[in-house]
C-alpha positions as CSV (number, residue, x, y, z in Angstrom):
1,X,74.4,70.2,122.7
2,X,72.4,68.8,125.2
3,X,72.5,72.0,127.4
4,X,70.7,73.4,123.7
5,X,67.9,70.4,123.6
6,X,66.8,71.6,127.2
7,X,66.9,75.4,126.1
8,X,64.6,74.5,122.8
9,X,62.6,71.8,124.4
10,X,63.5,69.2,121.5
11,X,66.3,66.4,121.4
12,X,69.2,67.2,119.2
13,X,70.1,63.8,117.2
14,X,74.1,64.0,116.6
15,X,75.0,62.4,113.4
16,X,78.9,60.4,112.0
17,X,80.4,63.7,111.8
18,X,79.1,67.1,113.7
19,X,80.4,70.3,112.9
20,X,80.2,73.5,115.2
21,X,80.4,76.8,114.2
22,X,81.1,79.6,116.7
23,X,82.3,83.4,116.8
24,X,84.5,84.4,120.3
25,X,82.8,87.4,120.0
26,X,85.8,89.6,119.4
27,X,84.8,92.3,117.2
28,X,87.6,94.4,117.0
29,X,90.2,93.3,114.9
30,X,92.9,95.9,115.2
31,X,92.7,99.6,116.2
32,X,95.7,102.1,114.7
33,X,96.2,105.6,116.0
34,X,97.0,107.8,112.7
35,X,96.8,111.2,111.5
36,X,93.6,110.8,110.0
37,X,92.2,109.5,112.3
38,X,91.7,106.1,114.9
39,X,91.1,103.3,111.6
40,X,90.2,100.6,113.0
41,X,88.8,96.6,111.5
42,X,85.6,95.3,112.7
43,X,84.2,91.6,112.3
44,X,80.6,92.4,112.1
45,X,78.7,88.5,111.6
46,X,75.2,88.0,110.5
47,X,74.0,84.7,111.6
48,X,71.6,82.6,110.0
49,X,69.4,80.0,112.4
50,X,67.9,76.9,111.2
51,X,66.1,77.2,107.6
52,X,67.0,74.4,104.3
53,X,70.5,76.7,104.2
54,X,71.4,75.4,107.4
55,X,73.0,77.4,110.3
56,X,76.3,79.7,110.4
57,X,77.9,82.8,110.4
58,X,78.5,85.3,107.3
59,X,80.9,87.6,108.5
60,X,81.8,91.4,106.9
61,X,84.5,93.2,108.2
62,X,83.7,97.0,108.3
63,X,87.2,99.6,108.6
64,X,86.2,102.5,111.1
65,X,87.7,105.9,111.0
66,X,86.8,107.7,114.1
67,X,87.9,111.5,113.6
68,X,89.1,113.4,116.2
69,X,86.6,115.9,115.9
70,X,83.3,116.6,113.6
71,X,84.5,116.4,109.9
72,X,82.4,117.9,106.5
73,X,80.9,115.3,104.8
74,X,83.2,116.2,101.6
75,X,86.4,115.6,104.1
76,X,85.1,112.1,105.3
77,X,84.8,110.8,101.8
78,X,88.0,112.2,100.9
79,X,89.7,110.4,103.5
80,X,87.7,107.0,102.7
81,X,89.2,107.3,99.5
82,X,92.7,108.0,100.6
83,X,93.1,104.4,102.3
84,X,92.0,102.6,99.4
85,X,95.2,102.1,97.4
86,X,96.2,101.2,101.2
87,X,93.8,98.1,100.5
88,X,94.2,97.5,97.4
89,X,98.1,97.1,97.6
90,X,97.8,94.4,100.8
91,X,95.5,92.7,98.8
92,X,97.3,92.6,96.0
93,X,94.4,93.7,93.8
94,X,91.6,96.1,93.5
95,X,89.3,97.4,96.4
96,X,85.9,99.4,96.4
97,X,83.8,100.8,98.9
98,X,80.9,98.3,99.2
99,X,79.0,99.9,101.6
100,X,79.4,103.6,103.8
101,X,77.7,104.3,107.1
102,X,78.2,108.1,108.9
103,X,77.6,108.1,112.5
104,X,77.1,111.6,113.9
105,X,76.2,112.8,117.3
106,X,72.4,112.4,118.4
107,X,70.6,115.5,118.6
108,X,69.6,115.4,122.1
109,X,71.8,114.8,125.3
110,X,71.6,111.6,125.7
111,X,70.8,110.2,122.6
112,X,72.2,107.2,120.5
113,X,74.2,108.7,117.7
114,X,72.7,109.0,114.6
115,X,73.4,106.8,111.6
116,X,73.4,107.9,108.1
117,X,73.3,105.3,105.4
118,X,75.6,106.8,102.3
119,X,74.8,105.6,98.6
120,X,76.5,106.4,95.3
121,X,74.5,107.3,91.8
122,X,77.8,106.4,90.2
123,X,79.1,103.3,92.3
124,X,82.3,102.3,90.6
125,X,82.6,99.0,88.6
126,X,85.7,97.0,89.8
127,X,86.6,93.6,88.8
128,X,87.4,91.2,91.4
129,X,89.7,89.4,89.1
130,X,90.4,86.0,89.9
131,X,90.6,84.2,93.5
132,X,91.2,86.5,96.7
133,X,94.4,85.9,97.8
134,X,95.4,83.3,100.5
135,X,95.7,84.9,104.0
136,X,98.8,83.9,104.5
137,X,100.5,85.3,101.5
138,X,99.2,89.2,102.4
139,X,103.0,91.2,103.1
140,X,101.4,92.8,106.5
141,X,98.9,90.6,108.9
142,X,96.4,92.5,111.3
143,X,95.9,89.1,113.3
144,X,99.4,87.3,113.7
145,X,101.7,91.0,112.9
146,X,99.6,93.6,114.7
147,X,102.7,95.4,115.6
148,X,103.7,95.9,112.4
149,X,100.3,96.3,110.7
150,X,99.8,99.5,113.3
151,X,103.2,100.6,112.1
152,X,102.7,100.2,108.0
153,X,99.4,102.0,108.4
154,X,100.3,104.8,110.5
155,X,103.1,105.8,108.6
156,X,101.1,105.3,105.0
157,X,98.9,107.5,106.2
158,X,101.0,110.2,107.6
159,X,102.7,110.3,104.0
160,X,99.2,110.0,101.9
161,X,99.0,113.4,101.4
162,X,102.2,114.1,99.1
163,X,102.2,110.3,97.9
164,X,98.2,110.1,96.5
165,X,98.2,110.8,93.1
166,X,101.2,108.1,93.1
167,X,99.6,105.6,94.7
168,X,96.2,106.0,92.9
169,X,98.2,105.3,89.4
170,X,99.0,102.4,91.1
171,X,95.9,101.0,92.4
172,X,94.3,101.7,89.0
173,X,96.5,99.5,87.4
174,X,95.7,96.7,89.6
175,X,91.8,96.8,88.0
176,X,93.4,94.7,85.3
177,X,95.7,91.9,84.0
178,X,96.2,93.3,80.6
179,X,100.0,94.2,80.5
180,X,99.8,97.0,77.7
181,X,101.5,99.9,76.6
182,X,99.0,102.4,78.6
183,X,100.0,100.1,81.6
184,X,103.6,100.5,81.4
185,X,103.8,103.9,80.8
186,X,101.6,104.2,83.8
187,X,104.0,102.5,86.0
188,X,106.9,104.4,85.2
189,X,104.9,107.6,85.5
190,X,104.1,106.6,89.3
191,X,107.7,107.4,89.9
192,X,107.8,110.3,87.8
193,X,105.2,111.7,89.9
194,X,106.3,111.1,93.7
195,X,107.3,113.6,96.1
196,X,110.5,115.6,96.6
197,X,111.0,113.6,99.7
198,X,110.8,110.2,98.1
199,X,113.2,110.9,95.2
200,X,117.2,111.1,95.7
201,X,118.3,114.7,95.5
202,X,119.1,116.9,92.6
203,X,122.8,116.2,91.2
204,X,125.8,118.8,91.7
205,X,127.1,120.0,88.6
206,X,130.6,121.3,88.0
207,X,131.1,124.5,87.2
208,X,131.9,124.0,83.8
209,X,128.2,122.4,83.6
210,X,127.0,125.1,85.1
211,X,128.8,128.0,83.2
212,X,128.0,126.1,79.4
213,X,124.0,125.9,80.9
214,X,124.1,129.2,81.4
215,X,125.8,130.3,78.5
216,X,123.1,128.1,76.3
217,X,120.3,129.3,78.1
218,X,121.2,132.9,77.6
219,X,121.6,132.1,73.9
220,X,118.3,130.5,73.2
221,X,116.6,133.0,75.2
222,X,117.0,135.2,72.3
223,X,115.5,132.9,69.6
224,X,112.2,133.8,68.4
225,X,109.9,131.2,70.8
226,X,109.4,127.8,68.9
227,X,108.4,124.4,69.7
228,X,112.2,123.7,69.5
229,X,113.1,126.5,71.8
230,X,111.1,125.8,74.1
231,X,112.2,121.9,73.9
232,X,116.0,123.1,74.8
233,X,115.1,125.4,77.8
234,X,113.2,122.8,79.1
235,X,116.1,120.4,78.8
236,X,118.4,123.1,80.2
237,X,115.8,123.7,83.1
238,X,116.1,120.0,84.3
239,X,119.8,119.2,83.8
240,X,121.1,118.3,87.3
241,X,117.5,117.2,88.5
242,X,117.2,113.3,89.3
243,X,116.2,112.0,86.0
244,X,113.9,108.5,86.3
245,X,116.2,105.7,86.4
246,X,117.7,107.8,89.1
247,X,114.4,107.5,91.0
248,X,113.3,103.6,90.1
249,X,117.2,103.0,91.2
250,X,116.7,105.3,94.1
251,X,113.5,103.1,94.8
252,X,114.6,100.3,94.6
253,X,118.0,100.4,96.7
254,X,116.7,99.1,100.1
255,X,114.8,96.2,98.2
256,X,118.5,94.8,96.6
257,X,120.0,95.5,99.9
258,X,118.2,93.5,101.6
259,X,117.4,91.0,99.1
260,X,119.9,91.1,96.8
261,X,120.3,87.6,96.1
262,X,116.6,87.1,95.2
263,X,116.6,89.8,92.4
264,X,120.1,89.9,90.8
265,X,120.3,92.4,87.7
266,X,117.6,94.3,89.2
267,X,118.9,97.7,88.1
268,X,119.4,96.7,84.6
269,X,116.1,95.1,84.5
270,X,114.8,98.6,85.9
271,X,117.2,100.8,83.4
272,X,115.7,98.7,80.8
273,X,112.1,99.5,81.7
274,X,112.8,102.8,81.5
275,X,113.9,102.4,78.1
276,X,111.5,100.8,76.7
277,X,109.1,103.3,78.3
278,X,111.1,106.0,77.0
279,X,110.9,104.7,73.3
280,X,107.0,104.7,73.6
281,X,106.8,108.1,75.1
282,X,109.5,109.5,73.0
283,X,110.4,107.8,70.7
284,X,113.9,106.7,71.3
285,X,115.4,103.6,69.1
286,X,114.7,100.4,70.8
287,X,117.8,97.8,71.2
288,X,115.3,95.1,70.8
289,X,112.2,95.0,68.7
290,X,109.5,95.2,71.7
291,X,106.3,94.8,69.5
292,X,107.3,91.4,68.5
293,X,108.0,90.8,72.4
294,X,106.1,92.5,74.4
295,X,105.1,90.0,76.7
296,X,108.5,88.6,77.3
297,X,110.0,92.1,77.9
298,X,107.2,95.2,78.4
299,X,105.3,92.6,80.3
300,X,108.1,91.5,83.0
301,X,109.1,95.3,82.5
302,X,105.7,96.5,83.7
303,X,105.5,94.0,87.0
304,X,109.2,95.2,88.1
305,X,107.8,98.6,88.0
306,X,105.1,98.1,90.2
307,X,106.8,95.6,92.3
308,X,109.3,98.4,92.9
309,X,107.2,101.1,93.6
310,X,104.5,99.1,96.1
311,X,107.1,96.9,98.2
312,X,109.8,100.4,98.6
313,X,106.8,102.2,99.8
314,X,106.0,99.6,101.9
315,X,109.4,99.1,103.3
316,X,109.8,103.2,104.0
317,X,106.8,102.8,106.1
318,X,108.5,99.7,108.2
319,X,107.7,96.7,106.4
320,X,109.9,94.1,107.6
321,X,110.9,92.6,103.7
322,X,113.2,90.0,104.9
323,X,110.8,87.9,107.2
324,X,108.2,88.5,104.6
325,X,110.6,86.2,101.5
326,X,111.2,83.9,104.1
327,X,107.7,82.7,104.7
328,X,106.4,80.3,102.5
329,X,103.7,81.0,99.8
330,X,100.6,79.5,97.9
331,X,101.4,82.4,95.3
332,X,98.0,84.3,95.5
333,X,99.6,87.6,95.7
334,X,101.4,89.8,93.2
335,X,104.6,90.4,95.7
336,X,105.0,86.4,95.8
337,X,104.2,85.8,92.1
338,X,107.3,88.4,91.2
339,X,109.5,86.5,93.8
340,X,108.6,83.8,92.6
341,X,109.1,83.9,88.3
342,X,112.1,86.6,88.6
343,X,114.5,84.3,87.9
344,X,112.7,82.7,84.7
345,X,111.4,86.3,83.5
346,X,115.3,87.5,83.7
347,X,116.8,84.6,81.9
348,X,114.4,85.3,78.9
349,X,115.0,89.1,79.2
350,X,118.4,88.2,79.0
351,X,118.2,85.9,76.1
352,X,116.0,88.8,74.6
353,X,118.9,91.4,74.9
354,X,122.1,88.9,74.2
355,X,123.0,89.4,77.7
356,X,123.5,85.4,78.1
């Protein structure tokens, strides 16, 4: 301070308690090598000098893709889509591009590139609902886990290909906390919807299976073509395939491996979801009546579908799950929150079902 009262030419009167504000100067937060692209996370600060608001730092932090070579715009856009779900699912609730700059090559040799400032006629509205959550309680850290952000991200990327229509069901649901039918039908459709790859493999029939689904096929073939026809063949068509508890249990396998303890019953909990997706999609008798509980049962249903679907995607792409439920928490993310009530949201399930 008094090196700054000889630079300015005025003394600097220190008051009871001072406060200094100061940026290291590091911009770059993390840089990840990925198929897309080099993605990388810059702290970009504005600061403000003097003035009734006082002095400080406002910092944005900007995410970088740097292709390997000249991209359309159409493919650049695309691709700043593609890591949004990535955002959104850290955070634990929805993200939006705020702001899109294109830099392309200057025009003469030597030249500075040239900056493009991008703007939208049809901005999407999105919600911030509720605080951001603490930065401590984010599954994957860019600043203390670098390591294993670079990893996440590399391999979320590789995969976003096959895994975006998925994802962006997911991410959509996030842009509210109305647990609804729409909602949970939507997060059992995420798994509906994966890849081949990220589903357990078609089952082996016997040959007796085999021989009577033949046989019936062959026989209904003949009908006249019908609504109810066309029902069976269908059927016929996907006997053997994974059906979607196979998949939710297929999903969730590596989370009850290695946290087992923290989410006992998980499976029924998941078969259960199914059902009660399965009666408002088809149809199918309910065991309990869900209208008159939807909270206690589609609700918890809804947020073990999603939990599911997020954290095993998370862990394919080499999130490490067990350090993550041994740190502690101030709850402001979704992941925690789920930890954190399964117990209570089971008991009443339970009680809900006559399983106590």
């Amino acid at each position: 301070m008094a090196a700054q009262s000889s630079i300015s030419g005025r003394e600097i009167t220190k008051g009871e308690h001072p406060e200094i504000a100061y940026f290291t100067g590091r911009h770059t937060i993390i840089e990840v090598a990925t198929d897309m692209g080099q993605i990388s996370a810059q702290n970009l600060p504005s600061m403000s000098v003097e003035g009734p608001q006082g002095s400080g730092f406002v910092n944005s932090i900007w995410v970088e893709i740097a292709f390997e070579s000249a991209r359309t715009f159409s493919h650049v856009l695309e691709s700043a889509y593609v890591l949004e779900p990535f955002f959104s699912m850290i955070a634990g609730r929805p993200q939006r591009m705020e702001e899109m700059r294109l830099l392309a090559p200057s025009s003469t040799l030597d030249g500075p590139p040239r900056i493009f400032e991008v703007y939208s006629t049809m901005k999407p509205h999105v919600r911030f609902l509720g605080s951001p959550p603490h930065p401590a309680d984010l599954p994957i850290d860019a600043v203390r886990r670098p390591e294993e952000y670079s990893n996440v991200l590399t391999d979320w990327v590789k995969r976003a290909p096959s895994w975006m229509d998925a994802r962006s069901r997911y991410s959509n649901a996030l842009r509210t906390q109305v647990f609804d039918i729409d909602r949970l039908v939507g997060s059992a459709n995420m798994f509906d919807i994966l890849p081949s790859s990220a589903a357990p493999q078609d089952i082996e029939l016997s040959k007796d299976l085999i021989t009577a689904r033949d046989q019936s096929r062959h026989l209904f073939s003949k009908l006249p073509d019908s609504a109810e026809r066309s029902s069976i063949l269908n059927a016929l068509g996907r006997l053997g395939k994974s059906a979607l508890k196979h998949k939710v249990r297929w999903r969730a396998a590596p989370i009850i491996e290695a946290l087992g303890g923290e989410f006992p019953d998980l499976n029924w909990v998941l078969d259960e979801a199914v059902n009660c997706r399965n009666h408002y999609v088809h149809g199918t008798p309910s065991k309990v009546n869900y209208a008159a509980n939807f909270q206690d049962s589609a609700g918890f249903f809804t947020k073990s579908l999603e939990f599911v679907f997020a954290v095993s995607d998370l862990i394919e792409a080499g999130w490490d799950i067990k350090a993550w439920a041994a740190r502690s928490s101030s709850l402001t993310h979704p992941f925690f929150e789920y930890k954190h009530s399964y117990m209570a949201n089971l008991a009443a399930a339970k009680a809900l079902f006559g399983k106590i």
